[in-house]
KEROZA-997461 format. One record per residue: residue number from 0; residue in one letter; x, y, z of N, C-alpha, C in turn. Coordinates in Angstrom, 3 decimals, decimal comma, padded with zeros to 6 digits. Example, Ala and Ser with C-alpha at 12.3 -4.5 7.8 and 13.67 -1.06 7.14 Angstrom:
% KEROZA-997461
[site 0; "A"; [013,190; -005,690; 007,800]; [012,300; -004,500; 007,800]; [013,200; -003,300; 007,800]]
[site 1; "S"; [012,850; -002,250; 007,080]; [013,670; -001,060; 007,140]; [012,900; 000,030; 007,870]]
***
This chain:
% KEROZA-997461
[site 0; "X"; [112,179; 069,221; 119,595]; [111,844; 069,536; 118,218]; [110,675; 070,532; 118,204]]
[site 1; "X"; [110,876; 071,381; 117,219]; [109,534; 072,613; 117,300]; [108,698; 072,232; 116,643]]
[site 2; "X"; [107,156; 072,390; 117,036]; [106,259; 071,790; 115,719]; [106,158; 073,155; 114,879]]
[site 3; "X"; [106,185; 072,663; 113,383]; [105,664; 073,647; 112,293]; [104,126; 073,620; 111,729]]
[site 4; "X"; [103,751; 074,749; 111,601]; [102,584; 074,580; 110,469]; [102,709; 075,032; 109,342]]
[site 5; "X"; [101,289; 074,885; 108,432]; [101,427; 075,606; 106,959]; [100,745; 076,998; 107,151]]
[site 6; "X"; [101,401; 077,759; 107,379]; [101,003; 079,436; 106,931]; [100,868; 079,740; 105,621]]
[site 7; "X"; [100,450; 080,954; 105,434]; [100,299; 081,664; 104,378]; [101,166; 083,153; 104,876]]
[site 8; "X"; [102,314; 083,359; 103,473]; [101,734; 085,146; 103,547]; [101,799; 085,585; 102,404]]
[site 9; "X"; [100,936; 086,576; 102,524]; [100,577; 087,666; 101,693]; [101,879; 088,946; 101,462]]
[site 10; "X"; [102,811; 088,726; 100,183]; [103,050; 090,155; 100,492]; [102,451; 091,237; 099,731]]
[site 11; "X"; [102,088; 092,344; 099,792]; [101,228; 093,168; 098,419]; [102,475; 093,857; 097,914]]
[site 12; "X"; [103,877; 093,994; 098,129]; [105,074; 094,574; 097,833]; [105,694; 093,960; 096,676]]
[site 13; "X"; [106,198; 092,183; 096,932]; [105,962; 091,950; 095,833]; [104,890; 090,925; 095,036]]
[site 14; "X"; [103,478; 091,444; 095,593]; [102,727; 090,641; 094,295]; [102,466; 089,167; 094,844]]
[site 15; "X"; [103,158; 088,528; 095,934]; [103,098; 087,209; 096,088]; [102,798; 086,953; 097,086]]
[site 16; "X"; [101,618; 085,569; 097,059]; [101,388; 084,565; 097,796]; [101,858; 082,994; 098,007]]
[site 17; "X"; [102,586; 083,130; 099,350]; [103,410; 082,085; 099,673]; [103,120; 081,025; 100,497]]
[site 18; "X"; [103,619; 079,858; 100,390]; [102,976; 079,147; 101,740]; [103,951; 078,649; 102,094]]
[site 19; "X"; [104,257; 078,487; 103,489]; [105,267; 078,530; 104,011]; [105,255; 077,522; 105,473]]
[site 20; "X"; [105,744; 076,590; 105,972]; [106,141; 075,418; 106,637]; [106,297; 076,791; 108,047]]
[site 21; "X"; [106,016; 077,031; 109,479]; [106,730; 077,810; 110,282]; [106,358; 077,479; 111,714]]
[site 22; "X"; [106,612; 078,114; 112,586]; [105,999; 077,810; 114,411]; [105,224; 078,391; 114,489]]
[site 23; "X"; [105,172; 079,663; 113,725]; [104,033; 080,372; 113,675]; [103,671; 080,899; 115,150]]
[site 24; "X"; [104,576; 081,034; 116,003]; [104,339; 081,709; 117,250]; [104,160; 083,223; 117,222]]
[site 25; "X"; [103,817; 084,179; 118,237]; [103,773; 085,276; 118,451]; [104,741; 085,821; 117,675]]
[site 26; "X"; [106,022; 085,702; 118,247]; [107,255; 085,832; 117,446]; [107,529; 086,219; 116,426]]
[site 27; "X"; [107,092; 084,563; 115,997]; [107,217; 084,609; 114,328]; [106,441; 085,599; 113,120]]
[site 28; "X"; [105,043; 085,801; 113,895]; [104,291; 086,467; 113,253]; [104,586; 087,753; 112,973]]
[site 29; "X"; [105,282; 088,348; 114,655]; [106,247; 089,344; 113,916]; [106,872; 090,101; 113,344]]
[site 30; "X"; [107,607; 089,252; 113,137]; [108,467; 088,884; 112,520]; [108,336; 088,747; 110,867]]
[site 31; "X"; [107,647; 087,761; 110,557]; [106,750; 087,789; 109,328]; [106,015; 088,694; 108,283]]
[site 32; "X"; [105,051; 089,618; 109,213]; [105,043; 090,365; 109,480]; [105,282; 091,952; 109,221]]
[site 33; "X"; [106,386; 091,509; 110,020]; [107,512; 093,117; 110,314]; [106,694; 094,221; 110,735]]
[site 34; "X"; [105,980; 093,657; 112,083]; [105,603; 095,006; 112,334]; [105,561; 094,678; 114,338]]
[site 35; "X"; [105,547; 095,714; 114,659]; [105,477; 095,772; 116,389]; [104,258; 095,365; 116,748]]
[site 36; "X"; [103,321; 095,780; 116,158]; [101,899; 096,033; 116,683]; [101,169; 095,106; 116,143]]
[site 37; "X"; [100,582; 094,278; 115,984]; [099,724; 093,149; 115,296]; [097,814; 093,233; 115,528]]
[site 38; "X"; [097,420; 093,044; 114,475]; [095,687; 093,199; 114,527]; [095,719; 091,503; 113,515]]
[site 39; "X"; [094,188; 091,226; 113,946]; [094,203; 090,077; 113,361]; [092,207; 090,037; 112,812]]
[site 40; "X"; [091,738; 089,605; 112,160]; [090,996; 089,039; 111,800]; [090,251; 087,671; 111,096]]
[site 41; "X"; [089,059; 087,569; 111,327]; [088,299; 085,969; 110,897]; [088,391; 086,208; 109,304]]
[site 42; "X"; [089,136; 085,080; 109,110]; [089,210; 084,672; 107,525]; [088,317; 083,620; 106,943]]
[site 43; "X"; [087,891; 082,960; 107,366]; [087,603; 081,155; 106,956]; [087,261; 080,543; 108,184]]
[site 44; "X"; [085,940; 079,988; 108,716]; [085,577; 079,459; 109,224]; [085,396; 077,836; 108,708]]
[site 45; "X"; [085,463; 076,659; 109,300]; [085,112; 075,257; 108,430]; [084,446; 074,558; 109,617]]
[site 46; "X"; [083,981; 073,480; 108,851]; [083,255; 072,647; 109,593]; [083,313; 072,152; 110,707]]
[site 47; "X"; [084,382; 071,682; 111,254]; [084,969; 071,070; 112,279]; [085,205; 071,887; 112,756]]
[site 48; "X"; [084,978; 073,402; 112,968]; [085,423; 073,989; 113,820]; [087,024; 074,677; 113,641]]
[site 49; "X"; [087,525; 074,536; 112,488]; [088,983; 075,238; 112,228]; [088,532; 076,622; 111,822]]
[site 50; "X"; [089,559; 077,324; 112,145]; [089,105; 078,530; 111,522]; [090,771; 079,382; 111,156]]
[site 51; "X"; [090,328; 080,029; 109,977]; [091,600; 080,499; 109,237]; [091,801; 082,514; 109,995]]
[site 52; "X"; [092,512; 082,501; 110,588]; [092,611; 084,388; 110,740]; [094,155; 084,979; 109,740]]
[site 53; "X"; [094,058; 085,996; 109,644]; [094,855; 086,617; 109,079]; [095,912; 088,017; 109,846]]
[site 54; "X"; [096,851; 087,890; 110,416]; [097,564; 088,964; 111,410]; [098,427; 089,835; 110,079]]
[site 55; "X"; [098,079; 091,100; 110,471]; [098,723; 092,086; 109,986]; [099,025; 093,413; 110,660]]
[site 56; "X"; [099,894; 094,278; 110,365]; [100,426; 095,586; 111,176]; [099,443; 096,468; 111,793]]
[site 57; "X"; [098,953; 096,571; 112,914]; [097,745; 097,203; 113,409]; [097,666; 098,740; 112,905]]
[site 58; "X"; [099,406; 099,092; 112,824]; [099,286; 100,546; 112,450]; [099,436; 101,250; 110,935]]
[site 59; "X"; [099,227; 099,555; 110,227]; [099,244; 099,848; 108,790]; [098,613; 100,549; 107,926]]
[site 60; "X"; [097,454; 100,851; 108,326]; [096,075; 102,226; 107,401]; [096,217; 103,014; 108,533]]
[site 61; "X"; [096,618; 103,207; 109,403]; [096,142; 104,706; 110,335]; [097,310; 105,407; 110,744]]
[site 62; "X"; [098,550; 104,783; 110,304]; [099,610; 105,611; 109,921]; [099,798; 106,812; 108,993]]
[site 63; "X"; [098,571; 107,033; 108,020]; [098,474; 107,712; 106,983]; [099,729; 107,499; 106,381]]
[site 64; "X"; [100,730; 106,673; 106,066]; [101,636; 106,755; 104,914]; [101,445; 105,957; 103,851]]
[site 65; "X"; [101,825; 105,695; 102,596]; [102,418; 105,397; 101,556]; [102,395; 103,931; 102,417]]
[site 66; "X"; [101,221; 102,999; 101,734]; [101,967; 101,026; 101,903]; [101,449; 100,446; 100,737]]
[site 67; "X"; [102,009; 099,459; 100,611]; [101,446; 098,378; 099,572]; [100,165; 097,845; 100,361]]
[site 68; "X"; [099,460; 097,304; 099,419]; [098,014; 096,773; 100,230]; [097,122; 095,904; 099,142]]
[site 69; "X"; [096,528; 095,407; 099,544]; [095,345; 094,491; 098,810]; [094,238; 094,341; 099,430]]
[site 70; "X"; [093,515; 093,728; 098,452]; [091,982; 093,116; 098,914]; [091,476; 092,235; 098,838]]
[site 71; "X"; [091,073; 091,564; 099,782]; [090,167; 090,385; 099,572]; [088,427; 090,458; 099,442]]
[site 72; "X"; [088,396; 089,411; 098,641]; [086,903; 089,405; 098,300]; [086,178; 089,577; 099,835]]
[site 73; "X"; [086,120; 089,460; 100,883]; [085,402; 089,185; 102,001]; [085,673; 090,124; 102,993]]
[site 74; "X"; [086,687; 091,222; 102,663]; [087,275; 092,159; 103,492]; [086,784; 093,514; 102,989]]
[site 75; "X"; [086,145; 094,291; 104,221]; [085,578; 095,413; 103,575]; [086,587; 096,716; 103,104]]
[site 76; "X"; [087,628; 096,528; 104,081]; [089,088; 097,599; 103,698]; [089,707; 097,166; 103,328]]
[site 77; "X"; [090,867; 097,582; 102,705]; [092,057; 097,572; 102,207]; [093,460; 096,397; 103,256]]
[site 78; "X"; [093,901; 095,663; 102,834]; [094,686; 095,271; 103,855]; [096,574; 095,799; 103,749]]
[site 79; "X"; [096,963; 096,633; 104,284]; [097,875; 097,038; 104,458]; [098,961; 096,379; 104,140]]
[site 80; "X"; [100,470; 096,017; 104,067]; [101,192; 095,824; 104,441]; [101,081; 094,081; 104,781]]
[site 81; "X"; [102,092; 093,224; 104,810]; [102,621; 091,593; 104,520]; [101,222; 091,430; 105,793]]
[site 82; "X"; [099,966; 090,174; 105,009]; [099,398; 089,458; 106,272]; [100,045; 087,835; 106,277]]
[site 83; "X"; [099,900; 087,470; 107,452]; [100,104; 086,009; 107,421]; [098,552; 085,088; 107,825]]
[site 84; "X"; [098,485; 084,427; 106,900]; [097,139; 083,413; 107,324]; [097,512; 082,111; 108,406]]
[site 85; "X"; [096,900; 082,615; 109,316]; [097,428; 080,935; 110,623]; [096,080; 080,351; 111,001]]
[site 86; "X"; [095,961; 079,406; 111,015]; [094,964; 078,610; 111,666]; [095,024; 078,001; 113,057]]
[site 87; "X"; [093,661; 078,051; 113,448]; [093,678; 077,496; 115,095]; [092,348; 076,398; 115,027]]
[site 88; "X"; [092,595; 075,503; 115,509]; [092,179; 074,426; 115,843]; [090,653; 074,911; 116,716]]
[site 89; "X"; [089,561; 073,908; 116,964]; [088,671; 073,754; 117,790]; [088,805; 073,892; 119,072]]
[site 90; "X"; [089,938; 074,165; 119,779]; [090,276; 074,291; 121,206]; [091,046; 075,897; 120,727]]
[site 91; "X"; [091,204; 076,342; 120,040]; [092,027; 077,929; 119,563]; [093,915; 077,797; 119,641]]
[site 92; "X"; [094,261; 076,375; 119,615]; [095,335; 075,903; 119,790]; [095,945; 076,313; 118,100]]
[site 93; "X"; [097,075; 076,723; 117,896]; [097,624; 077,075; 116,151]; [097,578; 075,489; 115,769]]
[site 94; "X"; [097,325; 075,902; 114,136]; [097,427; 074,449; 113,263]; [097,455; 075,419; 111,660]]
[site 95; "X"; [097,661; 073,843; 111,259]; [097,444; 074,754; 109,710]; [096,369; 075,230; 109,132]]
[site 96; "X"; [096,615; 076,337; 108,810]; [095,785; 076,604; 107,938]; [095,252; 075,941; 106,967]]
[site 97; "X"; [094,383; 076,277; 106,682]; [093,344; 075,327; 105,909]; [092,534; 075,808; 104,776]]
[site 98; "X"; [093,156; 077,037; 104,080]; [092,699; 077,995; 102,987]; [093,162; 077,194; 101,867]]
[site 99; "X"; [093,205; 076,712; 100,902]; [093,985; 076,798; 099,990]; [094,886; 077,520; 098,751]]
[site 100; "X"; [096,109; 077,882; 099,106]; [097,042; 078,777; 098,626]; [096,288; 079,358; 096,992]]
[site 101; "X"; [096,123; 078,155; 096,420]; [095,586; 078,738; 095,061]; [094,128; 079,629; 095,012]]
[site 102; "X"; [093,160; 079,383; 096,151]; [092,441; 079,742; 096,083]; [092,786; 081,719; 096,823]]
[site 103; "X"; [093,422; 081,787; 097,684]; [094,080; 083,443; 097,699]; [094,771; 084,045; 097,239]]
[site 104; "X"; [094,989; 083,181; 095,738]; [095,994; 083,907; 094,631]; [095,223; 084,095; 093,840]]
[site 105; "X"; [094,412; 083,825; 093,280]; [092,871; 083,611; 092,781]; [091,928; 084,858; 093,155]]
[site 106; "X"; [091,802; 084,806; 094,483]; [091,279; 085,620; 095,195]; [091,630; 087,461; 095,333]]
[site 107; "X"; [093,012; 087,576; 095,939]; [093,845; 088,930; 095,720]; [093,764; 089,922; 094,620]]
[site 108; "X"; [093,616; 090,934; 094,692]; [093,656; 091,849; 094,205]; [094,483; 092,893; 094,602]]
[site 109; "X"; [095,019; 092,717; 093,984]; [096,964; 094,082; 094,319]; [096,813; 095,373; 094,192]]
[site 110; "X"; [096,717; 096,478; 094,893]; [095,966; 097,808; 095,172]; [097,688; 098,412; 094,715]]
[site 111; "X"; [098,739; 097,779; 094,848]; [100,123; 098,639; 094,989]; [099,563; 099,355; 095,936]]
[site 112; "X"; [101,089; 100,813; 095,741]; [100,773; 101,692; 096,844]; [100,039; 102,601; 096,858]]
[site 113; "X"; [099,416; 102,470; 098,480]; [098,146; 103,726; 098,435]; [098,244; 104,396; 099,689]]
[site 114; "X"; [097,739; 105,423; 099,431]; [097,736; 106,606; 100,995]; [096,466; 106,345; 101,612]]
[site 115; "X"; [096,377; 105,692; 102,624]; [094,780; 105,420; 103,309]; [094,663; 106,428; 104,465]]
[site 116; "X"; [093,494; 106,288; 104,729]; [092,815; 108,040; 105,743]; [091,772; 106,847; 106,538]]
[site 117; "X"; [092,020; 106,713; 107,695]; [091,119; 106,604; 108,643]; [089,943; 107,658; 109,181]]
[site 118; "X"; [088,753; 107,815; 109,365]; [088,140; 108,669; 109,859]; [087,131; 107,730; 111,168]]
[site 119; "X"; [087,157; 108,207; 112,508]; [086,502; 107,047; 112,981]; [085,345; 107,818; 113,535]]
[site 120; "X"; [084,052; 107,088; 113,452]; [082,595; 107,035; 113,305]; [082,091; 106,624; 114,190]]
[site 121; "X"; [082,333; 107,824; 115,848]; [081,729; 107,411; 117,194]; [080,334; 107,572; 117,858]]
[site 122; "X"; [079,639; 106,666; 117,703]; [077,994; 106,339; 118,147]; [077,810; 105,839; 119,419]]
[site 123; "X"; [076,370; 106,139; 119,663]; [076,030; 105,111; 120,505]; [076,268; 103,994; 120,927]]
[site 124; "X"; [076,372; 103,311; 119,888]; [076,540; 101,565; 119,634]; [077,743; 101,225; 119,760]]
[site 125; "X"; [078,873; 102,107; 119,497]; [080,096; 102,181; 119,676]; [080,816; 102,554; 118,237]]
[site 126; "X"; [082,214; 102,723; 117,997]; [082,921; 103,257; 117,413]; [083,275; 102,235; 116,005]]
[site 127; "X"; [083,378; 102,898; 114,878]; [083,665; 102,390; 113,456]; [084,814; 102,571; 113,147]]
[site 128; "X"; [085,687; 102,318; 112,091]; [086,532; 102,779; 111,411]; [086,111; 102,763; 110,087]]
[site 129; "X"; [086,350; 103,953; 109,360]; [085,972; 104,418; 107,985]; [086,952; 104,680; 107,592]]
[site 130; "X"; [087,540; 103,641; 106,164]; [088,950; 104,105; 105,789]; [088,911; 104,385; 104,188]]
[site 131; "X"; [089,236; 105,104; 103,797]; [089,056; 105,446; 102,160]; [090,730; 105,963; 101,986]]
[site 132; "X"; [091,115; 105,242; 100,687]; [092,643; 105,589; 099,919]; [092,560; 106,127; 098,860]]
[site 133; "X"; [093,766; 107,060; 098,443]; [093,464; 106,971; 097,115]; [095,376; 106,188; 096,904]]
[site 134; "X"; [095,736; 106,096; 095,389]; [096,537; 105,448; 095,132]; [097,698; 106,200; 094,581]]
[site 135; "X"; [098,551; 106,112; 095,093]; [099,954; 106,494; 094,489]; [100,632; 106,550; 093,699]]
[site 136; "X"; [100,429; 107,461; 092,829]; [101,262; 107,410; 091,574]; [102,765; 107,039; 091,638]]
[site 137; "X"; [103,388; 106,350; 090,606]; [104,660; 105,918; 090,690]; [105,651; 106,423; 089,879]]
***
């Protein structure tokens, strides 16, 4: 039997946040997804040590094309293209997430489609990404 968790995804295409029962493996994410390339970031840290990340298309803003995208209150760019929220346990083992769905519907802000421009910002300290969009008329 496969174990499932509770994911989240985000699509900014149509407008909705879902939560969704899955294995939530490499795979799946994907898959999910729909993209080859995967980037991920810290969403939600909690007490015990769970912590919420969010995987989305690595080549989703530096493709320069036309995507759907949104924003979260806590995210300094734009997020491209379908994320999925997965959670990992105190050992970094997957579990559920632990966001609550209403609270990132709540949260979201729907950009529709926009043309984003990477410019990257190489220092000393090491390298930035600077991404500014503008939005797509329909």
């Amino acid at each position: 039997m496969t174990k499932t968790h509770r994911v989240i995804l985000i699509d900014p295409e149509l407008r909705l946040v879902t939560e969704l029962e899955d294995e939530a493996t490499l795979d799946h994410i994907h898959k999910l997804v729909g993209a080859e390339t995967l980037s991920h970031f810290g969403l939600a840290t909690f007490e015990d040590g769970h912590k919420d990340f969010g995987w989305v298309d690595d080549g989703g803003l530096s493709r320069g094309l036309p995507i759907n995208a949104f924003l979260l209150p806590r995210a300094k760019d734009p997020i491209a293209g379908k994320c999925l929220i997965v959670g990992a346990n105190e050992r970094g083992e997957t579990a559920d997430c632990g966001i609550p769905v209403a609270l990132l519907r709540q949260d979201v802000t729907w950009l529709g489609k926009i043309l984003p421009e990477v410019v990257w910002d190489h220092t000393a300290q090491g390298s930035r990404a600077i991404v500014t969009y503008s939005r797509v008329k329909a």
